[in-house]
PyMOL commands that place a pseudoatom at each C-alpha (Angstrom):
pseudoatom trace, name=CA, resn=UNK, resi=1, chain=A, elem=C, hetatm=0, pos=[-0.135, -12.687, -52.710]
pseudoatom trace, name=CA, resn=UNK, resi=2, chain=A, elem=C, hetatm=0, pos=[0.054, -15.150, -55.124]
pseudoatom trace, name=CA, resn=UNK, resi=3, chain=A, elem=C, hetatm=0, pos=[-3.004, -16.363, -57.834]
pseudoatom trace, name=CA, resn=UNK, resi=4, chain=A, elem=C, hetatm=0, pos=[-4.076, -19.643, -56.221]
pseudoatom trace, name=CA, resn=UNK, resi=5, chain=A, elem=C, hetatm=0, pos=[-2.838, -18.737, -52.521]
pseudoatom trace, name=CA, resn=UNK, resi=6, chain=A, elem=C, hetatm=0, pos=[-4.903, -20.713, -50.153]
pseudoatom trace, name=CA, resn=UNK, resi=7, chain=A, elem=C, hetatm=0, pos=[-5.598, -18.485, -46.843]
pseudoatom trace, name=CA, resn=UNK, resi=8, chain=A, elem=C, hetatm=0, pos=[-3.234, -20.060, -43.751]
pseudoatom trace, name=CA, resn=UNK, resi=9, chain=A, elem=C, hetatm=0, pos=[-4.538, -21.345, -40.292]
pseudoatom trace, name=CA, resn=UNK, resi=10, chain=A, elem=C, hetatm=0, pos=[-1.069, -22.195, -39.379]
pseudoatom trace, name=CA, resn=UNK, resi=11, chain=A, elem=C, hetatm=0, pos=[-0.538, -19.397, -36.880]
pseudoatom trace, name=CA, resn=UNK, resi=12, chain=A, elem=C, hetatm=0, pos=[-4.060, -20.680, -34.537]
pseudoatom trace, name=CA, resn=UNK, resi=13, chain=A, elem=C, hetatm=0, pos=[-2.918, -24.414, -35.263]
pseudoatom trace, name=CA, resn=UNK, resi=14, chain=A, elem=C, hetatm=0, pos=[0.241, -22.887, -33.087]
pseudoatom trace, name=CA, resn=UNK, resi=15, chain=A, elem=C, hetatm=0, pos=[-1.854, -21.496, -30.913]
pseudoatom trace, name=CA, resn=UNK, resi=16, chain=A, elem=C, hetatm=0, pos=[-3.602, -24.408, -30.148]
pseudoatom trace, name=CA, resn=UNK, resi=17, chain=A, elem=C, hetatm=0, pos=[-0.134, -26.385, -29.476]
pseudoatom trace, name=CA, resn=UNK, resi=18, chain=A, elem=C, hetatm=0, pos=[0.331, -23.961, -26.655]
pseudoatom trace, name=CA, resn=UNK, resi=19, chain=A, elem=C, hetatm=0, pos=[-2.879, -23.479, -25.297]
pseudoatom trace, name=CA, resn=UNK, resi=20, chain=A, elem=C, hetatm=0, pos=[-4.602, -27.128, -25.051]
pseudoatom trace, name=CA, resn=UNK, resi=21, chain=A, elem=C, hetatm=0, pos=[-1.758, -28.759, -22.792]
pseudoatom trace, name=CA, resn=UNK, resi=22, chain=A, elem=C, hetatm=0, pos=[-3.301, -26.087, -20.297]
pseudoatom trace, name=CA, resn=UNK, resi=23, chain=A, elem=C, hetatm=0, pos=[-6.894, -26.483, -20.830]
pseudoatom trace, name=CA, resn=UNK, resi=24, chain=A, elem=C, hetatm=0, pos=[-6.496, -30.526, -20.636]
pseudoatom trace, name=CA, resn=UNK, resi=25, chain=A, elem=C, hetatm=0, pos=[-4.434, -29.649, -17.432]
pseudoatom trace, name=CA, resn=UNK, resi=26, chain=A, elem=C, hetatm=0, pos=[-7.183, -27.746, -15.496]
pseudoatom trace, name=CA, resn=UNK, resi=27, chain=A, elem=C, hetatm=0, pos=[-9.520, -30.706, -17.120]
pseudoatom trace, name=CA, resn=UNK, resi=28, chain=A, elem=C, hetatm=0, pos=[-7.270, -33.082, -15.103]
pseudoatom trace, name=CA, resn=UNK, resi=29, chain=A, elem=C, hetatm=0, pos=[-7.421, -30.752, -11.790]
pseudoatom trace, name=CA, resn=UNK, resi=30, chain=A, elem=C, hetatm=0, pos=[-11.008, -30.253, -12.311]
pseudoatom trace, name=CA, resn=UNK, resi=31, chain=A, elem=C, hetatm=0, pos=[-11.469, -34.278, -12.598]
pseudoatom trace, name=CA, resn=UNK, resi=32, chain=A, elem=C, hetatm=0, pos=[-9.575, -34.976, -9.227]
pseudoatom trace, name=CA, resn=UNK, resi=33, chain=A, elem=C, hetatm=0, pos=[-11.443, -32.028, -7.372]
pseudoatom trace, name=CA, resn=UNK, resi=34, chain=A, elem=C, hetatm=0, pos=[-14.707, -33.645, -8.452]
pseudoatom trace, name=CA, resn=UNK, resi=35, chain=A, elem=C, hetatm=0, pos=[-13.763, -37.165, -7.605]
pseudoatom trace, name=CA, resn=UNK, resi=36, chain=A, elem=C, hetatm=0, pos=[-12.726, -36.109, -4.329]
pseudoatom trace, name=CA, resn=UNK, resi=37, chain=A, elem=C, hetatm=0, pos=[-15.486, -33.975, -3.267]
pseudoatom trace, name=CA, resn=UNK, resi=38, chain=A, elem=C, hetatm=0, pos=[-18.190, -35.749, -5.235]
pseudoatom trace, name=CA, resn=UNK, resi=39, chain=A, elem=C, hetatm=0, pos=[-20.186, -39.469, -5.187]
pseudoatom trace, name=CA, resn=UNK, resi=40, chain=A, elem=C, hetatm=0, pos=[-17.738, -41.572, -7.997]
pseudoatom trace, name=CA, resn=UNK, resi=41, chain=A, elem=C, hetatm=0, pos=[-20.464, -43.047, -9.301]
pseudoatom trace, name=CA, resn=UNK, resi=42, chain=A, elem=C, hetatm=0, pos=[-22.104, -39.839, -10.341]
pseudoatom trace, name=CA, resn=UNK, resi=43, chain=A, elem=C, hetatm=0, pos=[-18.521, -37.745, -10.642]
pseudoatom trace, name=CA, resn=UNK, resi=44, chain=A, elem=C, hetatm=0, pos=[-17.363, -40.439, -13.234]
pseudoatom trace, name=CA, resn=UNK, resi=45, chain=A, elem=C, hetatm=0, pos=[-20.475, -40.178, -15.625]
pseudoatom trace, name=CA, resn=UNK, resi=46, chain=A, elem=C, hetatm=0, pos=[-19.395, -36.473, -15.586]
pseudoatom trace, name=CA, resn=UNK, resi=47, chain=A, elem=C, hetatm=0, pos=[-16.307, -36.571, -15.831]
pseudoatom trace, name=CA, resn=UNK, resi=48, chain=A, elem=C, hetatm=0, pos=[-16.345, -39.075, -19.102]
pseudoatom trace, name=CA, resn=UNK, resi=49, chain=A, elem=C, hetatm=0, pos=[-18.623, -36.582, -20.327]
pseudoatom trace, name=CA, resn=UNK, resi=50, chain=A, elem=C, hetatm=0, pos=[-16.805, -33.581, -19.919]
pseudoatom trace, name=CA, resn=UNK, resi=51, chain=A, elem=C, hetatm=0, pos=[-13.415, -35.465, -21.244]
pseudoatom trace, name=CA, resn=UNK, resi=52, chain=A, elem=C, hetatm=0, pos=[-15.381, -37.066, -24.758]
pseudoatom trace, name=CA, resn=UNK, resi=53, chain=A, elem=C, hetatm=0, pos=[-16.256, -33.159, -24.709]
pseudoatom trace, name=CA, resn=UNK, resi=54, chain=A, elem=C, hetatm=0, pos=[-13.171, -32.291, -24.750]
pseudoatom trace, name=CA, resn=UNK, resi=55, chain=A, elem=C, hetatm=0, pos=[-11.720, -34.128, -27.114]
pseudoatom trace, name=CA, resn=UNK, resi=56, chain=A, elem=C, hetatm=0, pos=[-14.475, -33.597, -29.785]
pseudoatom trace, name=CA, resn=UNK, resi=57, chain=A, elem=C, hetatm=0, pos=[-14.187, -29.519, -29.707]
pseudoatom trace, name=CA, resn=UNK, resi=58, chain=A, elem=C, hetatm=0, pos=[-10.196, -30.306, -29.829]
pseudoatom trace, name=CA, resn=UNK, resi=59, chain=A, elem=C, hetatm=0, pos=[-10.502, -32.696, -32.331]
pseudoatom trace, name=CA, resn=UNK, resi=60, chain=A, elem=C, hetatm=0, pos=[-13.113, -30.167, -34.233]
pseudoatom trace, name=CA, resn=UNK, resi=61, chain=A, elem=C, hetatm=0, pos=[-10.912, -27.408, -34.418]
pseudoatom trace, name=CA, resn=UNK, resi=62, chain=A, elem=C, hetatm=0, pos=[-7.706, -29.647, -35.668]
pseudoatom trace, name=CA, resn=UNK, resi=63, chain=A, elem=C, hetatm=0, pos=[-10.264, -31.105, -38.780]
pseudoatom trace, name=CA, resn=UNK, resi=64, chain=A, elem=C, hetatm=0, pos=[-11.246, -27.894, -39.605]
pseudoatom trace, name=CA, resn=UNK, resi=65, chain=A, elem=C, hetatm=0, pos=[-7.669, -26.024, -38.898]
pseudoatom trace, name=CA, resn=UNK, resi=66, chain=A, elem=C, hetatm=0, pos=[-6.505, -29.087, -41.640]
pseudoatom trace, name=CA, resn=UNK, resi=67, chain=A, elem=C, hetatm=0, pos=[-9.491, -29.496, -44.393]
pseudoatom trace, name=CA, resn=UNK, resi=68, chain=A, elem=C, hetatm=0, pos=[-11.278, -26.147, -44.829]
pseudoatom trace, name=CA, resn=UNK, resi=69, chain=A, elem=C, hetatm=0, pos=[-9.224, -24.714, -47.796]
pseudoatom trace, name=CA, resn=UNK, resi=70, chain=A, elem=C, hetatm=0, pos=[-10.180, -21.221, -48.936]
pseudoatom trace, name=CA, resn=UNK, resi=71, chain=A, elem=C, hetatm=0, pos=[-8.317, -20.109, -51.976]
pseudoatom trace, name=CA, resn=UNK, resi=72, chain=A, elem=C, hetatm=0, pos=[-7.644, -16.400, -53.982]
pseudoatom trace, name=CA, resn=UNK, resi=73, chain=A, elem=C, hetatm=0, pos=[-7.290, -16.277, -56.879]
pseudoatom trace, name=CA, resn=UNK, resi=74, chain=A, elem=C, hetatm=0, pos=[-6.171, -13.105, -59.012]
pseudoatom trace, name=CA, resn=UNK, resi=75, chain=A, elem=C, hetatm=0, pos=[-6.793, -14.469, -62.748]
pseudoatom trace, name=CA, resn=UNK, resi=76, chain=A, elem=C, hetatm=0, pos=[-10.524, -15.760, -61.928]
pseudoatom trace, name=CA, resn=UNK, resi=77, chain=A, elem=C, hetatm=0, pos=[-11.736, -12.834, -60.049]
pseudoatom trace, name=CA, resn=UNK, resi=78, chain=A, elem=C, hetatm=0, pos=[-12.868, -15.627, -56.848]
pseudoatom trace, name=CA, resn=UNK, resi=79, chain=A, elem=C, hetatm=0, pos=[-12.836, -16.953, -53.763]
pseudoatom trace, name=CA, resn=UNK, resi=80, chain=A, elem=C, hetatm=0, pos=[-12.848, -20.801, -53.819]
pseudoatom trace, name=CA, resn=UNK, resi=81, chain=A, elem=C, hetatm=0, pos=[-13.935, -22.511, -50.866]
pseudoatom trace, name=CA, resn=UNK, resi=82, chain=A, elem=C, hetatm=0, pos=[-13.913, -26.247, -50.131]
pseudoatom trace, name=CA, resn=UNK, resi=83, chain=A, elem=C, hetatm=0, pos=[-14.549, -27.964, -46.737]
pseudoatom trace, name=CA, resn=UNK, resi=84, chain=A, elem=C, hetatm=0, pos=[-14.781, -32.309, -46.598]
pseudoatom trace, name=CA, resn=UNK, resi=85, chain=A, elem=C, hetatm=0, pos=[-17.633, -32.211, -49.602]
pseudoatom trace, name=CA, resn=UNK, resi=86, chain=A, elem=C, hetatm=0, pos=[-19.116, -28.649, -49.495]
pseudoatom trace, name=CA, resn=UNK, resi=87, chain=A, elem=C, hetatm=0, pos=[-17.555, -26.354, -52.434]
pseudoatom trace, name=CA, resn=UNK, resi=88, chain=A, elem=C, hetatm=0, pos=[-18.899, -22.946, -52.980]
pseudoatom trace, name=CA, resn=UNK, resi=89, chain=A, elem=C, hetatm=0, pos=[-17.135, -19.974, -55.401]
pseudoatom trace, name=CA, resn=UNK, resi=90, chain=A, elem=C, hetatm=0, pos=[-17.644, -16.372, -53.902]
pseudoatom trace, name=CA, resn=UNK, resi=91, chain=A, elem=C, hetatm=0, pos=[-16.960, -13.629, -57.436]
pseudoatom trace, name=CA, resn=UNK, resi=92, chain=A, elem=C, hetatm=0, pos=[-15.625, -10.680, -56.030]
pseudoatom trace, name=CA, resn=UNK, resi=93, chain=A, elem=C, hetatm=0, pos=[-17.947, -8.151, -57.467]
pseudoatom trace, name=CA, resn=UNK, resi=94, chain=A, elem=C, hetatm=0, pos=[-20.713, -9.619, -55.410]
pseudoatom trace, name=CA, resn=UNK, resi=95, chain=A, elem=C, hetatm=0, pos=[-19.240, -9.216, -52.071]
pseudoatom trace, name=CA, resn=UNK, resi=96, chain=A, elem=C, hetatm=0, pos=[-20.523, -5.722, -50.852]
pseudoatom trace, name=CA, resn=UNK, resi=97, chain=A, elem=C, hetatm=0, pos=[-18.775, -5.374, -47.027]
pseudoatom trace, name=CA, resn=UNK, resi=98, chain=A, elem=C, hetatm=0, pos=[-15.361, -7.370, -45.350]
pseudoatom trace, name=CA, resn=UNK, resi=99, chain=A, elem=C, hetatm=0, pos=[-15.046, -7.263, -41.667]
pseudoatom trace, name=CA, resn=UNK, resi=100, chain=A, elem=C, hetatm=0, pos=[-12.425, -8.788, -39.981]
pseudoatom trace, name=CA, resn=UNK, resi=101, chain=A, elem=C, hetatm=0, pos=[-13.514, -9.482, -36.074]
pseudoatom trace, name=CA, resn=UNK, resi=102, chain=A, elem=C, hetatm=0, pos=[-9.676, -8.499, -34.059]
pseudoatom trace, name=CA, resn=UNK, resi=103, chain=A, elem=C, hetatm=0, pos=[-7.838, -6.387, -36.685]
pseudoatom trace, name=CA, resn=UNK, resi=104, chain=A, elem=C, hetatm=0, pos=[-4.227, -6.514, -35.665]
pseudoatom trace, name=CA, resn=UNK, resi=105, chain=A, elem=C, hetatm=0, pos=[-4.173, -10.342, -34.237]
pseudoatom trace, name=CA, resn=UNK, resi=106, chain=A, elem=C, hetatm=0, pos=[-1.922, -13.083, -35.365]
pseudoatom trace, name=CA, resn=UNK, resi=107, chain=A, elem=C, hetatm=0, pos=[-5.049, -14.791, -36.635]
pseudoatom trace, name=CA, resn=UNK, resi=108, chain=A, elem=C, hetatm=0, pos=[-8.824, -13.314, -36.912]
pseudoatom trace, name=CA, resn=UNK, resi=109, chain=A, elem=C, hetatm=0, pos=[-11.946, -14.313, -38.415]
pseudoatom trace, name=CA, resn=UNK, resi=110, chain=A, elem=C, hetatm=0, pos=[-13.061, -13.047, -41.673]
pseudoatom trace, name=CA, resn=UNK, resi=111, chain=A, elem=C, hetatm=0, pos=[-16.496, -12.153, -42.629]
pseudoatom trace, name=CA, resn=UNK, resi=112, chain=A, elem=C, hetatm=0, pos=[-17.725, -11.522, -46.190]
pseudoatom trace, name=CA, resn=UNK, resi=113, chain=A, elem=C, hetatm=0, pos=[-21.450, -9.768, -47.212]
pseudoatom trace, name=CA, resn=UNK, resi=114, chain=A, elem=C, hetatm=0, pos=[-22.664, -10.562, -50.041]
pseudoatom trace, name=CA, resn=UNK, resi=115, chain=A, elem=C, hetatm=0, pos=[-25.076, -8.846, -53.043]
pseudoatom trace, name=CA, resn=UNK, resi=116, chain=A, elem=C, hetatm=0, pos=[-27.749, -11.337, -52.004]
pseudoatom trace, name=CA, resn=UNK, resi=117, chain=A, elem=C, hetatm=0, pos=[-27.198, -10.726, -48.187]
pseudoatom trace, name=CA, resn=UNK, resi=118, chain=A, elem=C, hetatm=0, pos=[-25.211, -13.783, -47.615]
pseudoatom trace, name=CA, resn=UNK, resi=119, chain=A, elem=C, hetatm=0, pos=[-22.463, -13.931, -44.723]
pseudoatom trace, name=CA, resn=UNK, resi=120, chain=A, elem=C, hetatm=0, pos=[-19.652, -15.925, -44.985]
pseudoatom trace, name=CA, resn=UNK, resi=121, chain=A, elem=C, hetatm=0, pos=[-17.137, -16.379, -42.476]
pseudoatom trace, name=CA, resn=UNK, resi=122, chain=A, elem=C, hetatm=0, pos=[-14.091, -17.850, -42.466]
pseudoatom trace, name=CA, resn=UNK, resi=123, chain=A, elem=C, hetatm=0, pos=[-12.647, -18.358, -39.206]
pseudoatom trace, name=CA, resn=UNK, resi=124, chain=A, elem=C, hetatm=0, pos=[-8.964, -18.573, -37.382]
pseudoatom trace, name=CA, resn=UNK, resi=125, chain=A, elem=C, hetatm=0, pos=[-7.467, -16.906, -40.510]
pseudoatom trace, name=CA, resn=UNK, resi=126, chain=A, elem=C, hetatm=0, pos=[-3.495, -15.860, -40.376]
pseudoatom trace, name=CA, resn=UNK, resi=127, chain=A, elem=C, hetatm=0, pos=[-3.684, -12.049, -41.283]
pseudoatom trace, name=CA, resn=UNK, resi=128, chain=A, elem=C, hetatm=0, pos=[-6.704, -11.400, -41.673]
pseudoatom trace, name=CA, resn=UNK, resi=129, chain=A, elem=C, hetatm=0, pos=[-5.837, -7.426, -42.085]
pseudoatom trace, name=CA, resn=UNK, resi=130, chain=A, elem=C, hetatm=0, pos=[-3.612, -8.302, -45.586]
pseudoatom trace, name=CA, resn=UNK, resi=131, chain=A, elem=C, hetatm=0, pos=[-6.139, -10.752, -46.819]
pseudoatom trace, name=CA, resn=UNK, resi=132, chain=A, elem=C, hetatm=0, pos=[-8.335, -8.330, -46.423]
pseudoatom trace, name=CA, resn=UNK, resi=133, chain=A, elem=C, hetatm=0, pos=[-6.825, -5.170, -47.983]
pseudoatom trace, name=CA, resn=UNK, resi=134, chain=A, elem=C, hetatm=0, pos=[-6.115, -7.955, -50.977]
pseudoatom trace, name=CA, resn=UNK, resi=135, chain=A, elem=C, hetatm=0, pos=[-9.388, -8.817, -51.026]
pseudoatom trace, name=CA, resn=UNK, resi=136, chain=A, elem=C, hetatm=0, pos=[-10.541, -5.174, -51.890]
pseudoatom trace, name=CA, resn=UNK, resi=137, chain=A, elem=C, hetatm=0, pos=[-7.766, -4.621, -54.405]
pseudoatom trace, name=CA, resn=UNK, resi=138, chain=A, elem=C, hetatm=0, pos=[-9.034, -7.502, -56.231]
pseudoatom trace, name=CA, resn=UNK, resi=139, chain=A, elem=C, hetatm=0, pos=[-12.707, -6.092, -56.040]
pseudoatom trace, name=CA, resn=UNK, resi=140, chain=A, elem=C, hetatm=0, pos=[-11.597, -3.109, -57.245]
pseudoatom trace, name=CA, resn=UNK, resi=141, chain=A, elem=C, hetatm=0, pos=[-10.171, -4.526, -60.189]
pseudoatom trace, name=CA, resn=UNK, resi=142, chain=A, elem=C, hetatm=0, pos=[-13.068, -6.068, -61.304]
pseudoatom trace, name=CA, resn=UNK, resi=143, chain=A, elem=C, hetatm=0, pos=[-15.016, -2.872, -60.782]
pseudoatom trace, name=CA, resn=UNK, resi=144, chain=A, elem=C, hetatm=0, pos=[-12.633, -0.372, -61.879]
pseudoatom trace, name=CA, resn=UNK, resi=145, chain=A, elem=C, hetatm=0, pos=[-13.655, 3.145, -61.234]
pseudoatom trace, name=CA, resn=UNK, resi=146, chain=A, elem=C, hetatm=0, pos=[-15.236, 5.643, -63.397]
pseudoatom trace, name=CA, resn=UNK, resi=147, chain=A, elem=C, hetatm=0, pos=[-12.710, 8.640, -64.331]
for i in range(1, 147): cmd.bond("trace and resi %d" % i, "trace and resi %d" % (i + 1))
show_as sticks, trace
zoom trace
C-alpha cells in the first residue's frame, strides 16, 4: 500500500448494484399485496412511507459509499479521516486493538480502539484483512521493539 492510499468502498458500492434492484423489487410486490388486501387510503400513507424509506437508507449508503474518505499514510504515522465537514487524524501509536467484524469478506467493517478508549469504525471497507495487517505494520514502526 501506497503513502496517501485512501481505503476503497468500491467492492460494497458493487454490491449494492446487485442487491437493491431486488430489495426495490420485493418493495414493489410488497406495495401491490398491500393495496390489494388493504383500505387504499390507509395502504397508500404506508406505502409512501415505506418507499421515502427506502430511498433515504439507499440514498444514505451511496453518500457515504462516495464522501467518507479515510486515508493511510506511511510518512505521517496517521489515519486521516474526512466525511462532508467532520475531519479527525487517528496517530497510530494511540490505537491499542483493530477488529475487523467478517474477516475473509469482499468488504468488512473496521473497528479501531483507541489509548483514550475511543472506537472508531469505519464501515463497508474493501479488505479489511490487508488494511488491517498494514495497519499493525505501521504501528509497529512507530513503536519499534526493544531488542
Amino acid at each position: 500500500m501506497k503513502n496517501g492510499h485512501q481505503l476503497s468502498r468500491e467492492k460494497h458500492l458493487d454490491h449494492m448494484v446487485r442487491v437493491v434492484p431486488f430489495i426495490v423489487g420485493a418493495y414493489f410486490l410488497q406495495c401491490y399485496m398491500i393495496m390489494q388486501l388493504g383500505d387504499s387510503s390507509v395502504a397508500r400513507n404506508g406505502i409512501f412511507f415505506l418507499g421515502a424509506c427506502l430511498a433515504l437508507m439507499i440514498s444514505s449508503f451511496i453518500t457515504y459509499d462516495l464522501t467518507h474518505r479515510v486515508t493511510v499514510y506511511d510518512e505521517f504515522l496517521k489515519i486521516e479521516v474526512k466525511w462532508l465537514k467532520f475531519e479527525k487524524k487517528i496517530y497510530y501509536q494511540s490505537i491499542t486493538q483493530i477488529h475487523v467484524n467478517d474477516p475473509g469478506e469482499n468488504f468488512s467493517h473496521i473497528c479501531l480502539s483507541t489509548m483514550d478508549g475511543e472506537k472508531i469504525k469505519f464501515y463497508f471497507v474493501d479488505e479489511a484483512d490487508k488494511i488491517k495487517q498494514w495497519i499493525e505494520s505501521q504501528k509497529s514502526k512507530s513503536f519499534p521493539q526493544a531488542a
